[in-house]
C-alpha positions as CSV (number, residue, x, y, z in Angstrom):
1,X,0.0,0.0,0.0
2,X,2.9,2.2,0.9
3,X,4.6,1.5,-2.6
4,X,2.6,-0.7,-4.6
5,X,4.6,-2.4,-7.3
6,X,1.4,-3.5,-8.9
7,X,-1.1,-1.0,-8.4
8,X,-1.8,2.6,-9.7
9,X,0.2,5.5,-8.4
10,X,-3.2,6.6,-7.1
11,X,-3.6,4.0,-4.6
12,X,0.0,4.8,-3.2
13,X,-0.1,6.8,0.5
14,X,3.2,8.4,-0.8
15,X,1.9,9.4,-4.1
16,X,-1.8,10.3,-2.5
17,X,0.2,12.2,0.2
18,X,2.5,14.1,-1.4
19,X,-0.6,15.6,-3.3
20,X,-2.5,16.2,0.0
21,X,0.3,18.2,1.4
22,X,0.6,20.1,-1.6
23,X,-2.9,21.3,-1.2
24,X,-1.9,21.9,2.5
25,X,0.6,24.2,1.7
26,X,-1.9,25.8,-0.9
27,X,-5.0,26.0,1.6
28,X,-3.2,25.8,5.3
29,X,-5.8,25.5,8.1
30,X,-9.1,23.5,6.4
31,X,-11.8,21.6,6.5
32,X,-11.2,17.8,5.6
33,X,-14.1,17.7,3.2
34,X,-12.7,20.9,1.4
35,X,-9.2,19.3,1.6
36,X,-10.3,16.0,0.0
37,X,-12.4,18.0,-2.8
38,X,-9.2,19.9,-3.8
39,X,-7.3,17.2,-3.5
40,X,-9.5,15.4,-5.6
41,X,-9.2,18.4,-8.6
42,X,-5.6,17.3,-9.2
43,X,-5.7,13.4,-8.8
44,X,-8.4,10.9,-8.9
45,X,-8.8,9.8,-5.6
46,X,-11.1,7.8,-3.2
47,X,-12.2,8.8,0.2
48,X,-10.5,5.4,1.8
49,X,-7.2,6.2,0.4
50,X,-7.5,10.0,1.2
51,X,-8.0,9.4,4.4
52,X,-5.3,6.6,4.9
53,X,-3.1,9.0,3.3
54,X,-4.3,11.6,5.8
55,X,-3.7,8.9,9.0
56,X,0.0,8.0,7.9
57,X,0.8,12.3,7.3
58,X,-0.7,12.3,10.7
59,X,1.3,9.5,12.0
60,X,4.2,11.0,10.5
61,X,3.8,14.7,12.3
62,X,3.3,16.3,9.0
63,X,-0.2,17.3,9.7
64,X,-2.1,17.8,12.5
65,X,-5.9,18.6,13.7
66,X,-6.4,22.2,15.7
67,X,-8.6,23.3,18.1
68,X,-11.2,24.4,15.4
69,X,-10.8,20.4,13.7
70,X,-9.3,21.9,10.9
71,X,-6.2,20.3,9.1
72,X,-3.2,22.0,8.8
73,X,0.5,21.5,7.3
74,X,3.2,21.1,9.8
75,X,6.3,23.2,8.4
C-alpha cells in the first residue's frame, strides 16, 4: 500500500500524500471535506485512500488537527 509495485500510483499513501500536502501548503488550516475536494481536482482519488493518506501524514507529524478540527500542514 505504501509502494505498490502493482497497483496505480493513485492507490499509493506516498503518491496520494504528497498531493494532499501540496494542497496543505496551498490551503493551510481546512476543513477535511474541502481538503479532500481539492485534493480530488488534481488526482483521482477515493475517500478510503484519502483518508489513509491523511492517517499516515498524521502518523508522521506532517499534519495535525487544531482546536477548530481543521487540518493544517506542519512546516
Amino acid at each position: 500500500m505504501l509502494l505498490p509495485r502493482d497497483m496505480l500510483p493513485t492507490d499509493s499513501l506516498y503518491f496520494v500524500g504528497g498531493y494532499v500536502i501540496s494542497s496543505l501548503k496551498e490551503n493551510n488550516n481546512i476543513k477535511l471535506l474541502d481538503l479532500y475536494l481539492i485534493t480530488k481536482e488534481k488526482i483521482n482519488v477515493s475517500i478510503s485512500i484519502f483518508i489513509l493518506s491523511l492517517d499516515w501524514l498524521f502518523l508522521i507529524g506532517v499534519i495535525l488537527e487544531n482546536k477548530q478540527g481543521n487540518l493544517e500542514y506542519v512546516h
